[in-house]
Steps between C-alpha positions, in 0.01 A plus 500: 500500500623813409352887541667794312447838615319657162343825684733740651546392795784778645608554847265690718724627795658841471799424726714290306822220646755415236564144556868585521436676827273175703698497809697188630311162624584195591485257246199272489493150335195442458496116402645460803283737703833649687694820519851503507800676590575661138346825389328654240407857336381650220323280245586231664335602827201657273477161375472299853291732584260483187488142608487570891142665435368279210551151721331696836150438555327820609417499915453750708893490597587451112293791346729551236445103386388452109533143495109469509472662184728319297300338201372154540258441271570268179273664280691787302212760504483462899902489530467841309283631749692404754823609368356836426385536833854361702732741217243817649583402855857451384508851385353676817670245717671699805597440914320685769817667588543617093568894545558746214819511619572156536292293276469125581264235293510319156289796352785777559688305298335267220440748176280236320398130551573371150342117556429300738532079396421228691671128374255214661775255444762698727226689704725779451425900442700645277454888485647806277480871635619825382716660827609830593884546397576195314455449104382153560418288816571103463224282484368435879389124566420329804296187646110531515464491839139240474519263241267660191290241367184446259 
């Protein structure tokens, strides 16, 4: 299944965060479900973070979760809808603590979700996005977090 982002879909939020300047984290695997010793920053870090929010199921202690909306339909006209709707969320995505002069979410950042795909063999994700300060952002892909089935 695969959506491509037809309309114009832009980013939304005036205060923009190069990916070049995403502060320093400690690196997640997340196959492993662990955080290590080693660091990372800039696209990397946007990257685990990307991730970090996509795989967190919104509570009332994870707000800033999105993993609910990822698509999981196997029918193409309701994956659309569904991928419409997560790329929109993508692109206002932001932390309580986001300030004008210190902007924190996915939606300071991500200039334009380009397609979402979902492979059912892999139940993997496999997203492209437009982000602020880079000419092009490598292809994000990550585990489903439920198996997606018909």
């Amino acid at each position: 299944m695969k959506w491509e982002n037809r309309e114009k879909h832009f980013e939304n939020l005036m205060d923009r965060l190069p990916v070049h300047q995403y502060k320093k984290d400690y690196k997640i695997d997340f196959e492993q479900k662990s955080i290590g010793l080693e660091m990372v920053q800039g696209l990397d870090a946007f990257i685990q973070q990307f991730k970090k929010v996509l795989l967190t199921t919104k509570t009332p202690k994870t707000y800033y979760g999105l993993a609910d909306l990822l698509p999981n339909s196997l029918n193409q006209e309701k994956f659309n809808e569904q991928s419409e709707k997560l790329a929109y969320e993508i692109l206002n995505h932001q932390f309580s603590d986001s300030t004008s002069f210190d902007p924190h979410g996915l939606g300071h950042t991500v200039t334009k979700v380009y397609s979402i795909e979902f492979n059912e063999d892999n139940q993997t994700y496999t997203f492209v996005l437009g982000v602020e300060g880079e000419f092009e952002c490598p292809k994000i892909t990550f585990q489903a977090p439920t198996v997606v089935s018909k």
